[in-house]
C-alpha positions as CSV (number, residue, x, y, z in Angstrom):
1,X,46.1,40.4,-25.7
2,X,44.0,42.4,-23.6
3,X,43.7,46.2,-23.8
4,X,44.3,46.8,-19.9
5,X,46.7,44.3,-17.8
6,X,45.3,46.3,-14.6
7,X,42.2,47.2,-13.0
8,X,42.9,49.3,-10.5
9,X,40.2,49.6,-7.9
10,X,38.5,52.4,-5.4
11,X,37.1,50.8,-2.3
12,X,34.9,53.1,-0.7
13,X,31.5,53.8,-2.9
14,X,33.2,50.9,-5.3
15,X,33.8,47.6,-3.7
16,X,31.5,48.1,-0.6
17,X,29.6,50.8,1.1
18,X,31.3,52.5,4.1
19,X,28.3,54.5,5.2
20,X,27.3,53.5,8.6
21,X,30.9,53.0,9.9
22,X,32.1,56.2,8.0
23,X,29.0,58.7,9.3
24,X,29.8,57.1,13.2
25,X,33.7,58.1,12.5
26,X,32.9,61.6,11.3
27,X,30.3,62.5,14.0
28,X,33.0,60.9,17.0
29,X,35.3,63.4,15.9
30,X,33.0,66.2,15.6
31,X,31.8,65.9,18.6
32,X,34.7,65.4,20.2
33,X,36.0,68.8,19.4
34,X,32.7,70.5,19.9
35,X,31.4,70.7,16.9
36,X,27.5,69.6,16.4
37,X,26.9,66.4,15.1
38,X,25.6,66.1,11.3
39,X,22.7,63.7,10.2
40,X,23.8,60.8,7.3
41,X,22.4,63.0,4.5
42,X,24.9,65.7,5.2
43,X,27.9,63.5,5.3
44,X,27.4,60.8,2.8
45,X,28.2,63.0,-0.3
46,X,31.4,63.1,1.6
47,X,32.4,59.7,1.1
48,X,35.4,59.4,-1.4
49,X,37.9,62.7,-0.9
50,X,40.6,62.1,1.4
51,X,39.7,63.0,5.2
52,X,41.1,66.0,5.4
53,X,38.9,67.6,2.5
54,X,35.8,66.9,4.2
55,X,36.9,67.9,7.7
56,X,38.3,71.4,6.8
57,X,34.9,71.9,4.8
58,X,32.8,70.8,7.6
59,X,34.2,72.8,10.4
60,X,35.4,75.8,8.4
61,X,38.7,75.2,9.7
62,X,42.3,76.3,8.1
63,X,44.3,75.5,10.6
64,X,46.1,72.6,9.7
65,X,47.0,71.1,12.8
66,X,43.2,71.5,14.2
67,X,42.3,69.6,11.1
68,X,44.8,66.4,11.3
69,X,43.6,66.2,15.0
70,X,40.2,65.6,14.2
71,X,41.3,62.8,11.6
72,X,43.1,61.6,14.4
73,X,40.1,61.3,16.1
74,X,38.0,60.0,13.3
75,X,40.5,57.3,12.4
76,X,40.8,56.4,16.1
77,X,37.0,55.4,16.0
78,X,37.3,54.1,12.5
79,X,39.9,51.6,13.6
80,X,38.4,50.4,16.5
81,X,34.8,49.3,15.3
82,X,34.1,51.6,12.4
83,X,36.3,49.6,9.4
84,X,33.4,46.5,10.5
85,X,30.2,48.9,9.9
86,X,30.6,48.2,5.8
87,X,28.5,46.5,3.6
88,X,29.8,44.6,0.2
89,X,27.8,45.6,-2.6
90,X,26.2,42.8,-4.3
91,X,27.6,41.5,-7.5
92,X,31.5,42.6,-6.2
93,X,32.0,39.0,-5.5
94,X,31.7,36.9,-8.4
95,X,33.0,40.2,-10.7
96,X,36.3,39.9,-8.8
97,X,36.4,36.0,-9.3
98,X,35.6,36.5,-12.5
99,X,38.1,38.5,-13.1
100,X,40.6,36.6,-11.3
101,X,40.3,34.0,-13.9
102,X,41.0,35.6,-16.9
103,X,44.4,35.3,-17.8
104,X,46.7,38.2,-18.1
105,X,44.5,40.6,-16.1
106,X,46.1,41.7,-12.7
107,X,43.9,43.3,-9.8
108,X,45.1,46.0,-7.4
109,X,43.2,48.7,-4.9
110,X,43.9,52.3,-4.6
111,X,42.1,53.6,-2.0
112,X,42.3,57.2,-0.1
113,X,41.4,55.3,3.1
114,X,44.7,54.3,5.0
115,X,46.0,50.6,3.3
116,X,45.9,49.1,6.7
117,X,42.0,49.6,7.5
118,X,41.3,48.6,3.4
119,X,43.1,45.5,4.0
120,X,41.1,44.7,7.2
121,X,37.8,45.5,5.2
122,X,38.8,43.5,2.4
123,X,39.8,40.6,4.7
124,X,36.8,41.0,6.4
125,X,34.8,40.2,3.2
126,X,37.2,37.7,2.2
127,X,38.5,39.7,-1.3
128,X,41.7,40.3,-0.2
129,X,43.4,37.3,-2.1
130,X,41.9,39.0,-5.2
131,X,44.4,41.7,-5.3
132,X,48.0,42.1,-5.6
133,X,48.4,45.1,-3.6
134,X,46.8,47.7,-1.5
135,X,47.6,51.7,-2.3
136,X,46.3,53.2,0.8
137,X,46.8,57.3,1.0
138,X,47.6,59.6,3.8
139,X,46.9,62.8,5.0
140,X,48.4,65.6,2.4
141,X,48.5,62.8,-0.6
142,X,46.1,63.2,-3.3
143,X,44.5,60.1,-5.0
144,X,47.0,61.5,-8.4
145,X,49.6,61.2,-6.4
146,X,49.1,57.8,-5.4
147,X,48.6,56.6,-9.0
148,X,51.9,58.6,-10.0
149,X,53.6,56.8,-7.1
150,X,53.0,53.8,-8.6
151,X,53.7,53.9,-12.0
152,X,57.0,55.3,-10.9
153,X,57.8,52.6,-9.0
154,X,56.9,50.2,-12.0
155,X,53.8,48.5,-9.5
156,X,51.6,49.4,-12.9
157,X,51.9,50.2,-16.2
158,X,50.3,52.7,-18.7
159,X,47.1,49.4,-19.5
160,X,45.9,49.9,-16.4
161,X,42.4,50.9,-15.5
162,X,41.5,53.3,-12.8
163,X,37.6,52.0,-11.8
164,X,35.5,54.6,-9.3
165,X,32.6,55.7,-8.4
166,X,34.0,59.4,-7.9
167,X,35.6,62.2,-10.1
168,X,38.7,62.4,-7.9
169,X,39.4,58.5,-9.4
170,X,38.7,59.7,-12.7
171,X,40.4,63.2,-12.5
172,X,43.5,61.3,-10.8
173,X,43.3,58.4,-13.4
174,X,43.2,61.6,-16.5
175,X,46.5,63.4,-14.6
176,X,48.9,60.1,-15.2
177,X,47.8,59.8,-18.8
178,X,45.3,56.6,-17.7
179,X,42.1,55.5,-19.0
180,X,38.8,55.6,-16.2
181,X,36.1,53.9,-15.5
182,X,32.7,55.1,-13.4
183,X,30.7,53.0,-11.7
184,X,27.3,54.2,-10.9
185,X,26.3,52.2,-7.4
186,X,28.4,54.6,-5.5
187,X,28.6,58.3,-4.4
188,X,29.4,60.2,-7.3
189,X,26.4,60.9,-9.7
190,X,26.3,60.1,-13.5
191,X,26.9,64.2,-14.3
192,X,30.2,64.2,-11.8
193,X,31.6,60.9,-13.8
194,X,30.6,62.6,-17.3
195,X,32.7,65.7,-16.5
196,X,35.8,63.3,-16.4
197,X,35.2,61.4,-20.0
198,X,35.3,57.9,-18.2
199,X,35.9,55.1,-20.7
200,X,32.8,53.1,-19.6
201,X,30.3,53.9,-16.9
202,X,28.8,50.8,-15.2
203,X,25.6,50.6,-13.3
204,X,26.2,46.9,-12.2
205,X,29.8,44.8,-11.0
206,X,29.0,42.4,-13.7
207,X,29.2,44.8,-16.5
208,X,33.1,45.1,-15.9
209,X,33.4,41.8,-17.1
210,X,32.0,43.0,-20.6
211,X,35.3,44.7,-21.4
212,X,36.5,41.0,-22.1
């Protein structure tokens, strides 16, 4: 028997790159309420905490209102043409159908990014059949929370593998008593991963499969 039955997923800075479609979003917003626009360097670091995070810090704003209008605004861009501005990192592919074939090994995505635009980006890369489900968040829902949701509701169990490429995964994966992974090809550095005592760190997709 395996040691996980679950390997539970981050999409953004894991599966593929949101970048381009992501900076757009942010900078649409923004703008939109006046603030100045911020170059790609400035926001990518950004990529992983839930929307809300980033757009308090950016615009300095406590007003919680102000802030879910601008990720109204963000995710009103995002939905229309911003989910399509993502690249697939290579290697993601043939890990997941790797992975698919090993018997007892179940795949799942838990993603801060709302479950409707995940699905659409996984669909648009054709990896959507790879997983059983999609844990999308919300605004006010921490990644900890998500994962608590679903053990609670029995969708995993306690041999399931939280695999990101930021500390929220790992520090979310830690609060429900789960093991972590880190993967290396995303946004969070190897010194943000190492904080969080991840049971592997990978610098390539195929190196998953070496848990097997």
């Amino acid at each position: 028997m395996s040691t996980y039955e679950w390997l539970l997923f981050d999409l953004d800075g894991t599966l593929s790159d949101p970048a381009e479609g992501f900076v757009n979003s942010m900078n649409h917003a923004l703008q939109f309420y006046n603030y100045a626009p911020r170059p790609a360097a400035q926001l990518t670091p950004h990529i992983g905490p839930p929307l809300e995070v980033t757009l308090a810090h950016l615009t300095g704003s406590a007003d919680s209102t102000h802030v879910r209008a601008l990720v109204d605004k963000y995710r009103e861009r995002y939905g229309e043409t911003g989910y399509a501005e993502n690249t697939l990192y290579p290697g993601i592919t043939d890990m997941l159908q790797q992975l698919s074939s090993i018997d007892g090994i179940r795949l799942g995505v838990c993603t801060s990014k709302r479950a409707d635009f995940a699905s659409r980006i996984l669909e648009q890369f054709e990896l959507h059949h790879y997983f059983e489900f999609v844990s999308g968040g919300d605004v006010g829902v921490a990644k900890w929370q998500q994962l608590g949701k679903l053990l609670e509701e029995k969708r995993i169990g306690q041999r399931t593998l939280m695999i990101g490429d930021r500390h929220f995964d790992l520090s979310a994966a830690a609060r429900n008593g789960l093991p972590s992974a880190g993967v290396l090809w995303g946004y969070g550095s190897k010194e943000e991963l190492d904080q969080h005592t991840p049971a592997y760190l990978f610098h390539h997709p195929s190196e998953i499969l070496n848990i097997f």
